[in-house]
C-alpha positions as CSV (number, residue, x, y, z in Angstrom):
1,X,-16.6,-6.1,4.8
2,X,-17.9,-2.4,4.1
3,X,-19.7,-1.2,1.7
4,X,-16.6,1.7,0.3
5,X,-14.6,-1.3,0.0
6,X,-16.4,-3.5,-1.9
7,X,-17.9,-0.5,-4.3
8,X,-14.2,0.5,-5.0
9,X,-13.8,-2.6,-6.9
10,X,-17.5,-2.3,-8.4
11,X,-18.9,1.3,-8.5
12,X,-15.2,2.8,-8.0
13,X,-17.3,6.3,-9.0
14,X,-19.6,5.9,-6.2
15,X,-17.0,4.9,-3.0
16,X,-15.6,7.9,-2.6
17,X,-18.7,9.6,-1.2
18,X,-19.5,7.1,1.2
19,X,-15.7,7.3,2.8
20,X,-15.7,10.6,3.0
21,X,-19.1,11.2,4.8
22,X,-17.8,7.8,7.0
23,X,-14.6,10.3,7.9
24,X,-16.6,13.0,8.8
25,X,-19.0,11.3,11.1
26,X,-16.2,9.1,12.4
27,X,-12.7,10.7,12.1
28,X,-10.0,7.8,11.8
29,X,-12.8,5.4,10.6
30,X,-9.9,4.3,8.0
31,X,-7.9,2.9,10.6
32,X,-9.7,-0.3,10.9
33,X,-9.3,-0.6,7.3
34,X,-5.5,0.4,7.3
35,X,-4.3,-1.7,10.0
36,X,-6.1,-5.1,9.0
37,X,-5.3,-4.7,5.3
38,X,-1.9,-3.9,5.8
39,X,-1.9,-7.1,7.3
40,X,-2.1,-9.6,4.1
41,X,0.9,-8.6,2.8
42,X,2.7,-8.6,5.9
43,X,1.6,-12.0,6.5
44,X,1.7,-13.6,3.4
45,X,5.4,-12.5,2.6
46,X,6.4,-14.5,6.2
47,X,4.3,-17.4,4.9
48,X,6.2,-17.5,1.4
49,X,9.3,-16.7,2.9
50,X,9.6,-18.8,5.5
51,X,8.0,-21.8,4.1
52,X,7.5,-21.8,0.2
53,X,10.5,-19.9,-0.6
54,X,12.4,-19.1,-3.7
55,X,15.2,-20.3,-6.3
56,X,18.2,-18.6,-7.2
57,X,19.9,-21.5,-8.8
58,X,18.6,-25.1,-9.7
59,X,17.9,-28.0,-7.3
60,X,17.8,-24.7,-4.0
61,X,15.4,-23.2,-2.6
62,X,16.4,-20.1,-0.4
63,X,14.1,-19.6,2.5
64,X,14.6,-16.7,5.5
65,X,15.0,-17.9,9.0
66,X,12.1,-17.0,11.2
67,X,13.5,-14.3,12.9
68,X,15.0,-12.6,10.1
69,X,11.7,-13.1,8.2
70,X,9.8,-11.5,11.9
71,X,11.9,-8.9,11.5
72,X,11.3,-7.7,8.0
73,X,7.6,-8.4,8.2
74,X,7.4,-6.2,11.0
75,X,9.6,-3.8,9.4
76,X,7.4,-3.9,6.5
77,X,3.8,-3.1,8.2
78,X,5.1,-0.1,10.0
79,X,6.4,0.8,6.4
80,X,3.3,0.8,5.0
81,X,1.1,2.3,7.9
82,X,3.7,5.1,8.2
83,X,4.1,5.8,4.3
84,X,0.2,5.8,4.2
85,X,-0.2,8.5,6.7
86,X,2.5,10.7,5.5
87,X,1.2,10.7,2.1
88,X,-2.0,11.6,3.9
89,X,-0.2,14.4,5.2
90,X,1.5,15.6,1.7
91,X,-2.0,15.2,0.3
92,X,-3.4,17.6,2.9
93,X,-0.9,20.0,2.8
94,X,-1.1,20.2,-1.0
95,X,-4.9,20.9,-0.9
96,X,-4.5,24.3,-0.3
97,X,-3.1,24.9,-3.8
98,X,-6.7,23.4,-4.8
99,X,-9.0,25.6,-2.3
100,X,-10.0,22.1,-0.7
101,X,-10.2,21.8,3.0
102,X,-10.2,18.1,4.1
103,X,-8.5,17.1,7.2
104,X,-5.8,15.1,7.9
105,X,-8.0,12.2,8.7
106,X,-9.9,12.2,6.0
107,X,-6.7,12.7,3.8
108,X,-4.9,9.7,5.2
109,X,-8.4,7.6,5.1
110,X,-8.1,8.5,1.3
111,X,-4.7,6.9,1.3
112,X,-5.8,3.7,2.8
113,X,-8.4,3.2,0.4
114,X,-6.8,3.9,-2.8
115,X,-3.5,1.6,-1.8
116,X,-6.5,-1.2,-0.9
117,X,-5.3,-2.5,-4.4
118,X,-1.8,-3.0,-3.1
119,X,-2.7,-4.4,-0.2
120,X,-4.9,-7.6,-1.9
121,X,-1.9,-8.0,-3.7
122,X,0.0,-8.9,-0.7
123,X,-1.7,-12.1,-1.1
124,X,0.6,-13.7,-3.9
125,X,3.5,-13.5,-1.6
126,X,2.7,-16.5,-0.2
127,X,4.2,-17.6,-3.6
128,X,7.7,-15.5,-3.7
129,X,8.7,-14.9,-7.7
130,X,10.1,-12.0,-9.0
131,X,7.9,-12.3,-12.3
132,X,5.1,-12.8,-10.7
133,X,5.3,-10.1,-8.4
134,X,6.5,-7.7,-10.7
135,X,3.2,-8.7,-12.8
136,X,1.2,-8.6,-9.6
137,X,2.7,-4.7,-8.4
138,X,2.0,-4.0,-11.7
139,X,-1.8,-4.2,-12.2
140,X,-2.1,-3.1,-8.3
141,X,-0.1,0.3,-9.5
142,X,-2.6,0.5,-12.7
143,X,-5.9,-0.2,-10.4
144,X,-4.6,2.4,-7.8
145,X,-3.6,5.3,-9.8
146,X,-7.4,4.7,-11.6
147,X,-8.8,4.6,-8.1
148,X,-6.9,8.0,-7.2
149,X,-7.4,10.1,-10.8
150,X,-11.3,9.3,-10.2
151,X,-11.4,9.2,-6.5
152,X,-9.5,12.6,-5.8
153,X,-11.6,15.0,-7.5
154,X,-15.0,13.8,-5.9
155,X,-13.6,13.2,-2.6
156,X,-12.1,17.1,-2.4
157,X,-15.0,18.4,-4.4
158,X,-13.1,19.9,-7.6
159,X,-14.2,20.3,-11.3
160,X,-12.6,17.9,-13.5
161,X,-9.3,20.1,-14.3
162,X,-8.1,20.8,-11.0
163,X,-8.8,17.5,-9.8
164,X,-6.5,16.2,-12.9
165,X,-3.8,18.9,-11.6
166,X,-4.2,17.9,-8.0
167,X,-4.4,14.2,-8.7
168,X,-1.5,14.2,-10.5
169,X,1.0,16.1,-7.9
170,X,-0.3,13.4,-6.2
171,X,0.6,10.6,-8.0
172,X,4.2,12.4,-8.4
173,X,4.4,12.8,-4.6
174,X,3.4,9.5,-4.3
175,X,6.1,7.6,-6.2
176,X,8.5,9.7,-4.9
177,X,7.7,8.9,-1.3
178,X,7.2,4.9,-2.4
179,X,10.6,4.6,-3.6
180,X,12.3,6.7,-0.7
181,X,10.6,4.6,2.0
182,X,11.0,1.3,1.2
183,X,15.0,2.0,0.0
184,X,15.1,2.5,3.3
185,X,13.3,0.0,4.6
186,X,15.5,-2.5,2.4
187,X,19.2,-0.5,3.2
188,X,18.0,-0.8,7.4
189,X,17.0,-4.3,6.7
190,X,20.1,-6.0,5.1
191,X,22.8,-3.3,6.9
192,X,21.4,-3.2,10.6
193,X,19.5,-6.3,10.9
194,X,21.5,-8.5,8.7
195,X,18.9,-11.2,7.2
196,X,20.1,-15.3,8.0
197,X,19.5,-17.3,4.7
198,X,18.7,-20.9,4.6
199,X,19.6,-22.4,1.2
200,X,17.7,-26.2,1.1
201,X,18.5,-28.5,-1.4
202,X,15.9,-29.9,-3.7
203,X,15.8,-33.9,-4.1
């Protein structure tokens, strides 16, 4: 485990230093990062949906057959890897408002590290409920957008009130490009691929 990861949940302040020198002396350092932690969600949502699954009505449980849960899973972690790097990419071409110059490597490492909060969340869908996730997304959203309004300005270099401006387009940009994808995701899932349900009755 690295050091920027673990201080981003204790010295949040201090990470973003750290990453940013690791993606200068190592451009696409953040991959590592990136492609195994976009791995819990992915496979904790087969897990839950596969085996645990969920209830729609009483005495059911609704699970997805394996390969309609491969399918989505797989659909999902290209999901997230891509909308990760192009927000790396919207975050790069916006720093030219701010007078920063980071790369896109560095940018998209930025991504990775402030979505890490999302990612850990992945964990609770080996449990699929709709409360539960919406409580989960939730405090994942708060921890990230903290991670990002502090994170931003000290890994671009800005004073405090363009790194508000700037971390705020981003945050906009963001939400925008977080909604678009996975709509997307969800309307190629159920309208191309066509998910198999298996509805098991509870004794």
């Amino acid at each position: 485990m690295s050091a920027p990861f673990v201080k981003l949940f204790t010295h949040p302040e201090f990470a973003w230093k750290d990453i940013r020198e690791q993606e200068q002396a190592q451009p696409r350092h953040y991959l590592a990062h990136l492609l195994l932690l976009a791995l819990i969600p992915v496979v904790c949502l087969f897990i839950g949906i596969t085996w645990t699954g969920w209830s729609l009505a009483e005495n059911e449980t609704v699970r997805l057959s394996t390969a309609s849960a491969l399918q989505l899973c797989v659909l999902l972690y290209l999901t997230i890897v891509a909308g990760v790097m192009l927000m790396g990419v919207f975050i790069r071409w916006m720093s030219r408002t701010f007078d920063a110059r980071p790369t896109v490597n560095q940018c998209i490492g930025f991504v990775a590290y402030t979505a890490t909060p999302y990612f850990l969340a992945g964990i609770f869908g080996l449990y699929p409920n709709r409360w539960l996730a919406v409580i989960v997304l939730a405090m994942a959203s708060v921890y990230s957008t903290f991670l990002l309004f502090v994170g931003l300005p000290k890994f671009m270099n800005l004073n405090k009130d363009q790194g508000l401006l700037y971390s705020a387009s981003v945050w906009g940009v963001g939400l925008l490009v977080l909604v678009t994808i996975l709509v997307e995701m969800i309307l190629l899932w159920f309208n191309v691929l066509q998910p198999e349900y298996l509805r098991v009755p509870v004794s």
